[in-house]
C-alpha positions as CSV (number, residue, x, y, z in Angstrom):
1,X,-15.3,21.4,4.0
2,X,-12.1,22.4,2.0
3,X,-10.6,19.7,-0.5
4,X,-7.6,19.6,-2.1
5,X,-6.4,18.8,-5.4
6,X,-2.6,19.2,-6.5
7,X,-3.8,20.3,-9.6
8,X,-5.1,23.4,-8.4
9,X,-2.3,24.2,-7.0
10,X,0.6,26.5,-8.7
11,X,4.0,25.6,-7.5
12,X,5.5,28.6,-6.2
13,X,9.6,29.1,-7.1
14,X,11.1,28.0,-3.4
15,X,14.2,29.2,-2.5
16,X,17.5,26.1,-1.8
17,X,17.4,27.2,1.5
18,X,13.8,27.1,2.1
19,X,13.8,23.4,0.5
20,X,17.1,22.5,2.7
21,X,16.4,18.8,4.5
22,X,17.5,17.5,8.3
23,X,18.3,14.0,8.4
24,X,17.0,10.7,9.3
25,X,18.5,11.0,12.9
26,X,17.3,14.5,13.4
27,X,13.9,14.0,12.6
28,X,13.7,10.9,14.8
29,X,15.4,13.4,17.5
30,X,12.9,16.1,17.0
31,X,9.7,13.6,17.1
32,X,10.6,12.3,20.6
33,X,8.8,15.1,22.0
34,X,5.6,13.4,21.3
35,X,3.3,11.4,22.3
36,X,3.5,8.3,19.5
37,X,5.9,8.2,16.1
38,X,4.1,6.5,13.2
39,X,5.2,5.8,9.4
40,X,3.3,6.0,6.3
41,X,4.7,4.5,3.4
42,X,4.9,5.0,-0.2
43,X,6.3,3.4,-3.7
44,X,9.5,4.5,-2.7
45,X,9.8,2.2,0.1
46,X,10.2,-0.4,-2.7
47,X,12.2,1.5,-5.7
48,X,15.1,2.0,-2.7
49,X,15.3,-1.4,-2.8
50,X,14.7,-3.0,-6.4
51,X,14.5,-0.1,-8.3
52,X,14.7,-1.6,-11.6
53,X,11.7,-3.4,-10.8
54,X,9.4,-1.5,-8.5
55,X,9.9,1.5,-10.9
56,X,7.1,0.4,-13.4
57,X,3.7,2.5,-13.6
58,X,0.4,0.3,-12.0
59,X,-0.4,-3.4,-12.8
60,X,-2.7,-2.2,-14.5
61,X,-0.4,-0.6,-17.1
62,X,2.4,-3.2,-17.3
63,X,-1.2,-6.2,-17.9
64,X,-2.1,-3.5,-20.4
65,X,0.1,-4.3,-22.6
66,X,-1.0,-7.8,-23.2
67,X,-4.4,-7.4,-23.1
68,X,-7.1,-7.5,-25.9
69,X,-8.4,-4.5,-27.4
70,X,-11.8,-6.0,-26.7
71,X,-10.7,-6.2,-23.1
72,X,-9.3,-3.0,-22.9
73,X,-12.4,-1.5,-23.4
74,X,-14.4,-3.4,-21.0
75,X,-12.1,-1.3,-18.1
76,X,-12.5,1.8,-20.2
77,X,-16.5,0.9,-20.1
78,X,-16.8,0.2,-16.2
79,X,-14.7,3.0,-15.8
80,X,-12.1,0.9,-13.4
81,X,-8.7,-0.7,-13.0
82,X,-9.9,-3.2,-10.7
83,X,-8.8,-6.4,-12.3
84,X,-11.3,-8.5,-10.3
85,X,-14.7,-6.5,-11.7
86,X,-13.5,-6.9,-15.2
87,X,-12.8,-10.9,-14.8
88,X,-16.3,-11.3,-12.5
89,X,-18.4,-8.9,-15.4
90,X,-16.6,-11.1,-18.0
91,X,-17.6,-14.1,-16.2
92,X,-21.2,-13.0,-15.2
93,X,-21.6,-12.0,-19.5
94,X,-20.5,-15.3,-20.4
95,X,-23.1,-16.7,-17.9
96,X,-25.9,-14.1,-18.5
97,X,-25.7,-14.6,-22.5
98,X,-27.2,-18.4,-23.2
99,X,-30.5,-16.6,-21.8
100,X,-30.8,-14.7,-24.4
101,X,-28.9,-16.7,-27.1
102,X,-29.0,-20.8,-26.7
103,X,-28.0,-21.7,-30.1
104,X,-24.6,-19.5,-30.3
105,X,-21.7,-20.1,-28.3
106,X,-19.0,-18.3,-29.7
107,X,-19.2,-15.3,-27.9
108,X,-19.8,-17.4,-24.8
109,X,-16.3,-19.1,-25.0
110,X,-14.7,-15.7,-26.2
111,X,-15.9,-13.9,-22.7
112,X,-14.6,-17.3,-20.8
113,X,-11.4,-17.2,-22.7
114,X,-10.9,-13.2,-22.1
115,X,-11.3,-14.0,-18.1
116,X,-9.0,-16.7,-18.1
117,X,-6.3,-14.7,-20.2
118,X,-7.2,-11.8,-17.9
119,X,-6.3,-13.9,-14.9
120,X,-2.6,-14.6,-17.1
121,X,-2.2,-11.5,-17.5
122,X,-2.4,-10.0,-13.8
123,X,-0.1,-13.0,-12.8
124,X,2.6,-11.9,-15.9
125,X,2.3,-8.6,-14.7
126,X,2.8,-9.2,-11.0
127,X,5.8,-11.8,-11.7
128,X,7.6,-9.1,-14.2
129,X,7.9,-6.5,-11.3
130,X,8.2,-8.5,-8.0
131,X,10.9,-10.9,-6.3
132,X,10.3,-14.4,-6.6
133,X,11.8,-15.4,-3.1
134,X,12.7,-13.6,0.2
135,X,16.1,-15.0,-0.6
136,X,16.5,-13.1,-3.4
137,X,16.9,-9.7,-1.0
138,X,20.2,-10.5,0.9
139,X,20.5,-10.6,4.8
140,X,22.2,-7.0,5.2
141,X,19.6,-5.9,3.3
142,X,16.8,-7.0,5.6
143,X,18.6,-5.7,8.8
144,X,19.0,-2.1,7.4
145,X,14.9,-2.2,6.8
146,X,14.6,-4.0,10.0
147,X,16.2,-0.9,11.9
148,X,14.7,1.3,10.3
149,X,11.2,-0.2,11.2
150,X,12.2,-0.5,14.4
151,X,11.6,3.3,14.9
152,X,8.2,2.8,14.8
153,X,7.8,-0.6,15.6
154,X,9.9,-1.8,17.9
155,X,10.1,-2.6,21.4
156,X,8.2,-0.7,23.7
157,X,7.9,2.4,20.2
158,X,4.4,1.6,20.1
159,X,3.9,2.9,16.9
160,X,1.7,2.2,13.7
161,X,2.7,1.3,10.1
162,X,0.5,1.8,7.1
163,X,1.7,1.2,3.5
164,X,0.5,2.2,0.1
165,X,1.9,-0.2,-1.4
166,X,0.6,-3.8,-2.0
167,X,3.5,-5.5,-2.6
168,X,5.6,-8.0,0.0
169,X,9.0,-6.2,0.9
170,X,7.8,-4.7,3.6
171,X,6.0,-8.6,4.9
172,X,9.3,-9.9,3.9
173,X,11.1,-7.9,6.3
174,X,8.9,-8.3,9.6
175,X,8.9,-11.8,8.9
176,X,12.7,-12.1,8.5
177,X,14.0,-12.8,12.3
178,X,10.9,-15.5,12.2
179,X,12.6,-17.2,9.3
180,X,15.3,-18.1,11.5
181,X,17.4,-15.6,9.7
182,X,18.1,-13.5,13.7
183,X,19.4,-10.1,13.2
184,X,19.0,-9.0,16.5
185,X,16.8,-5.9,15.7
186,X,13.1,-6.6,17.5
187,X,10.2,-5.4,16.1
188,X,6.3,-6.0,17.6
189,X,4.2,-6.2,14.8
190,X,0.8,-8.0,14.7
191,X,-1.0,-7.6,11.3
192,X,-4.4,-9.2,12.5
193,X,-4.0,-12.3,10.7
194,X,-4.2,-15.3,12.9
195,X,-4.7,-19.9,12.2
196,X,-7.8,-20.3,10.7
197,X,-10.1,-21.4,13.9
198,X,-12.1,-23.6,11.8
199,X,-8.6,-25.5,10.2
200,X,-5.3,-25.9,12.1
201,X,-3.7,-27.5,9.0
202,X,-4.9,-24.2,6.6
203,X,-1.8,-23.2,4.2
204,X,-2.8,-19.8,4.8
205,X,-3.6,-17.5,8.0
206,X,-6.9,-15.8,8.2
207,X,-7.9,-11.8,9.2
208,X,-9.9,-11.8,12.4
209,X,-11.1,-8.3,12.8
210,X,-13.3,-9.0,15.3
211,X,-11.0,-10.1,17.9
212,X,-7.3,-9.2,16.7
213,X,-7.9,-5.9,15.1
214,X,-7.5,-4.0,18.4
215,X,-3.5,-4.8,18.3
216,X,-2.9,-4.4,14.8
217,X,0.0,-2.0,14.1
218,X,0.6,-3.0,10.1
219,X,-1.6,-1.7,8.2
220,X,-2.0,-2.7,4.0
221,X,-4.0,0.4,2.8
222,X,-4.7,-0.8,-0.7
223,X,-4.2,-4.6,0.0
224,X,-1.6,-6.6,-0.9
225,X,-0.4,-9.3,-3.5
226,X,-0.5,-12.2,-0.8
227,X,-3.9,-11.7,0.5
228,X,-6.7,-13.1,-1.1
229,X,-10.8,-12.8,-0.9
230,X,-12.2,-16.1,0.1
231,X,-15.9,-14.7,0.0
232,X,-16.5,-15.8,3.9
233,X,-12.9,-14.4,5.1
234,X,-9.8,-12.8,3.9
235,X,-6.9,-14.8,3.8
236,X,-2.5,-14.8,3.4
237,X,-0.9,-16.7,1.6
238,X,3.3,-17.2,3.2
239,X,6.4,-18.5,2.2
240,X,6.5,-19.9,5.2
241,X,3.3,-22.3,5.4
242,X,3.7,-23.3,1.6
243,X,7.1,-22.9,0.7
244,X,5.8,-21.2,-2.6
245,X,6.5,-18.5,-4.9
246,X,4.1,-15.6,-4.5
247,X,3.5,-16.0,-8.6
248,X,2.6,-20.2,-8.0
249,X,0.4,-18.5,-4.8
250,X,-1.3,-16.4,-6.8
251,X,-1.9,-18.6,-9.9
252,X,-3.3,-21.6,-7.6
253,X,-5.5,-19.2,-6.0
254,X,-6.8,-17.3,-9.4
255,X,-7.7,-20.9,-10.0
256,X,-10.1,-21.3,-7.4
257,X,-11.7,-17.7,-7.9
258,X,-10.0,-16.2,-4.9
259,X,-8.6,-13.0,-5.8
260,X,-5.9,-10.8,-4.1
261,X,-6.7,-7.7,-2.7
262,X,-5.0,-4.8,-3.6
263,X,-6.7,-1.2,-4.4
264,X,-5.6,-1.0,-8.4
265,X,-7.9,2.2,-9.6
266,X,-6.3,5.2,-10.8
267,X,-7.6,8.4,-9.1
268,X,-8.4,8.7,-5.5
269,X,-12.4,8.7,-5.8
270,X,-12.3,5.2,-6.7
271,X,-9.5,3.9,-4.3
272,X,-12.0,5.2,-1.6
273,X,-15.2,3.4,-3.1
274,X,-12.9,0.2,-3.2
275,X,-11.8,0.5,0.4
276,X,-15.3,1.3,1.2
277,X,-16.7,-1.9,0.6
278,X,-13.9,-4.5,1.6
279,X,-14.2,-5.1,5.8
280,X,-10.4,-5.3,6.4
281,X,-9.7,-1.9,4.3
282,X,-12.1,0.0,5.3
283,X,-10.4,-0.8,8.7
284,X,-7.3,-0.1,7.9
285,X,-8.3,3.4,6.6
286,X,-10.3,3.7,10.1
287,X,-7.0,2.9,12.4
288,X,-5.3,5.4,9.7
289,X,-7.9,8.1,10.2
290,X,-7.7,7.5,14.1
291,X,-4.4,7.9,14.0
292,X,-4.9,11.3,12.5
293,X,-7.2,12.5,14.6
294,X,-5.5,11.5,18.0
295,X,-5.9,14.0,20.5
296,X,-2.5,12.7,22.5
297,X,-1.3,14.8,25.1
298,X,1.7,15.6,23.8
299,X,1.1,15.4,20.3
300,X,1.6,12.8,17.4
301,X,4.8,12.7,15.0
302,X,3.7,10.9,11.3
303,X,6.6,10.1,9.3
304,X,5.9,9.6,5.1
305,X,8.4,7.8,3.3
306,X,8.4,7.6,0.0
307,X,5.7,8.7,-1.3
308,X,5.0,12.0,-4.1
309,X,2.1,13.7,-2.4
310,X,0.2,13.0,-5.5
311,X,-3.6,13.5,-5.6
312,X,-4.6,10.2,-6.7
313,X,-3.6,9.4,-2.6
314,X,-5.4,12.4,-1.9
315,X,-8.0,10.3,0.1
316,X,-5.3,9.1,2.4
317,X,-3.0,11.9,2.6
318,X,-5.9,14.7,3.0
319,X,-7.0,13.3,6.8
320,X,-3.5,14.3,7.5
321,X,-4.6,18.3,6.8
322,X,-8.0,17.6,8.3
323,X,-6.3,15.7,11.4
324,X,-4.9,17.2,14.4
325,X,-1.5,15.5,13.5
326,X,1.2,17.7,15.3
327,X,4.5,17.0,13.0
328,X,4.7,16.1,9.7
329,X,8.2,14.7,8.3
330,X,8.2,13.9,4.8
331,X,11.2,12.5,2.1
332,X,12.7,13.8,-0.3
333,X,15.1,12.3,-2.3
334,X,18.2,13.4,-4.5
335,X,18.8,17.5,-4.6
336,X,15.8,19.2,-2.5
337,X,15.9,22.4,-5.0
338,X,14.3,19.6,-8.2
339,X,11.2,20.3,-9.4
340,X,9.7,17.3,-8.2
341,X,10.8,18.0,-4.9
342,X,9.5,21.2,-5.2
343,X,6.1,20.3,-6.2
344,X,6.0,18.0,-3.4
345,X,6.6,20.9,-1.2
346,X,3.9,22.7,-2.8
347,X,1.4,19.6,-2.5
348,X,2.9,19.1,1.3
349,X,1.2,23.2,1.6
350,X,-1.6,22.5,0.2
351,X,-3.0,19.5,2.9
352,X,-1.1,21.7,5.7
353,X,-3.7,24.5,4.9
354,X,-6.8,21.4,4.8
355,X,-6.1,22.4,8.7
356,X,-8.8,24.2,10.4
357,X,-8.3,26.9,12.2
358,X,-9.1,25.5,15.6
359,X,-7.1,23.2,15.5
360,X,-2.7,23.8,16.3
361,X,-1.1,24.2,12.6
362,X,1.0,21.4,10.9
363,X,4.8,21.6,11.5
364,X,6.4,20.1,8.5
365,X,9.7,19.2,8.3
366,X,11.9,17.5,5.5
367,X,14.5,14.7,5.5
368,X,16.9,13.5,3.1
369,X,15.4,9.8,2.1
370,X,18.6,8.4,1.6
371,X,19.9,9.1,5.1
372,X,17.2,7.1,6.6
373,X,19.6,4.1,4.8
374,X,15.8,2.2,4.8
375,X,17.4,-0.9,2.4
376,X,21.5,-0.4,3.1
């Protein structure tokens, strides 16, 4: 089976007028021919809105910067970005090393002390690029995402949303008509989360994929910063059943050894292996993948806002190439002619030709990001 890799690929010189973009409205235009009209999106679903915040590189290398050299080599060792395997190996050496030393317990309290400040760290870095409080993204705001949702979402659309990104914006604006703040825009979104069936009072909602999967339409790829591994079920933490910051969230739950689950490696290999072996990812990539392959009769339209092409998401965007998706409408934002819209283009080729021959080619169009107006 092919596979694809942008960097194998040598971006060709593309004319203005090959690169020229339709907008928002014309795509959606052109994708009511088919059958269903889904949206993937990417980190640029959130730099449209908070740019100055959502801007940063990974957690991973905004914690970096406050972490101990000693520390910094334990992820370099395990070869991973996953916060949680570094704190549990830290945890599990601090445990491991009064078997084979009793009488020292320096280096004991040093690997207890590097979890804990590891724990500070993830919650620094997450505070430093994230909203505090809905609140703090104003009402005209959340309408203009709302519509725009509402494409894919909305009543009687029957469409499917899946996000990259594991950050609340996109929570924050489903949930905005149910915080009593009405703007008339109605969406159907069910993200498989349900009351805990063992605790009515719970502060938190639990996942039950065996019995509210089947409707779920909103889809957290690589996790998100409010839901958090309990061990015996996932959980989500809202604003609404605790009237808490995500940050005092997060910190009360690193407390008790619960820890949120969001995919944080750096290359695609090991995003996969992580979704691999958490339940409610691995069905999230399955509904993804479904959605790929659907068969409809007259065809599937997948809208990608957002998002670079780049090949560390090369184990989500590739099933679109290997799929029998019908059209392909991508974003591309400021001048088309740029070279990183350019290379996008060329990345964009590259999965197109992931299509066997068998199966209908890709049609690929391209719309102007800001004329989608997804934040105002």
């Amino acid at each position: 089976m092919k596979s694809w890799n942008s960097t194998n690929i040598k971006f060709k010189r593309v004319s203005i007028k090959t690169m020229e973009t339709i907008n928002f409205q014309r795509a959606l235009e052109i994708s009511k021919k088919y059958n269903k009209r889904h949206l993937l999106i990417g980190n640029g679903f959130s730099i449209a809105c908070k740019r100055n915040i959502f801007s940063y590189g990974s957690l991973f290398e905004v914690a970096k910067k406050n972490m101990s050299t000693e520390v910094i080599r334990i992820f370099e060792a395990l070869q991973t970005q996953d916060f949680e395997e570094v704190i549990r190996a830290l945890q599990s050496a601090s445990a491991i090393f009064s078997v084979y030393d009793k009488t020292s317990t320096n280096l004991k309290d040093k690997l207890i002390h590097d979890a804990e400040n590891l724990k500070a760290n993830l919650i620094q870095a997450v505070a430093g690029r994230h909203p505090s409080l809905p609140s703090d993204i104003d009402d005209a705001r959340y309408a203009a995402c709302r519509a725009f949702l509402s494409n894919f979402v909305g009543h009687g659309v029957g469409g499917k949303i899946y996000t990259m990104n594991y950050d609340l914006l996109l929570y924050w604006a489903l949930m905005h008509e149910e915080n009593g703040e009405a703007d008339q825009i109605s969406l159907e979104h069910d993200d498989g989360f349900r009351t805990d069936r063992t605790n009515d009072d719970a502060t938190y909602v639990e996942w039950q994929g065996e019995r509210a999967a089947h409707g779920q339409n909103i889809h957290y790829l690589h996790g998100a910063l409010h839901l958090f591994d309990a061990g015996y079920q996932l959980q989500k933490y809202t604003w609404i059943n605790t009237g808490k910051t995500l940050v005092t969230q997060a910190n009360e739950a690193l407390g008790k050894n619960l820890f949120p689950v969001f995919v944080a490696e750096g290359n695609s290999r090991s995003k996969l292996a992580k979704i691999q072996h958490s339940a409610y990812l691995h069905h999230c990539y399955k509904s993804y993948a479904s959605v790929c392959q659907a068969n409809a009769r007259n065809g599937t339209a997948l809208f990608v806002y957002g998002h670079s092409f780049a090949d560390n998401d090369a184990h989500i965007l590739n099933l679109i190439g290997y799929g029998k998706i019908s059209h392909l409408f991508v974003s591309l934002y400021g001048d088309p002619s740029d070279r990183s819209n350019v290379e996008i283009r060329s990345r964009v080729d590259g999965i197109a030709a992931l299509r066997h021959h068998s199966i209908p080619a890709l049609k690929i169009d391209y719309f102007d990001a800001a004329s989608a107006e997804v934040w105002g």
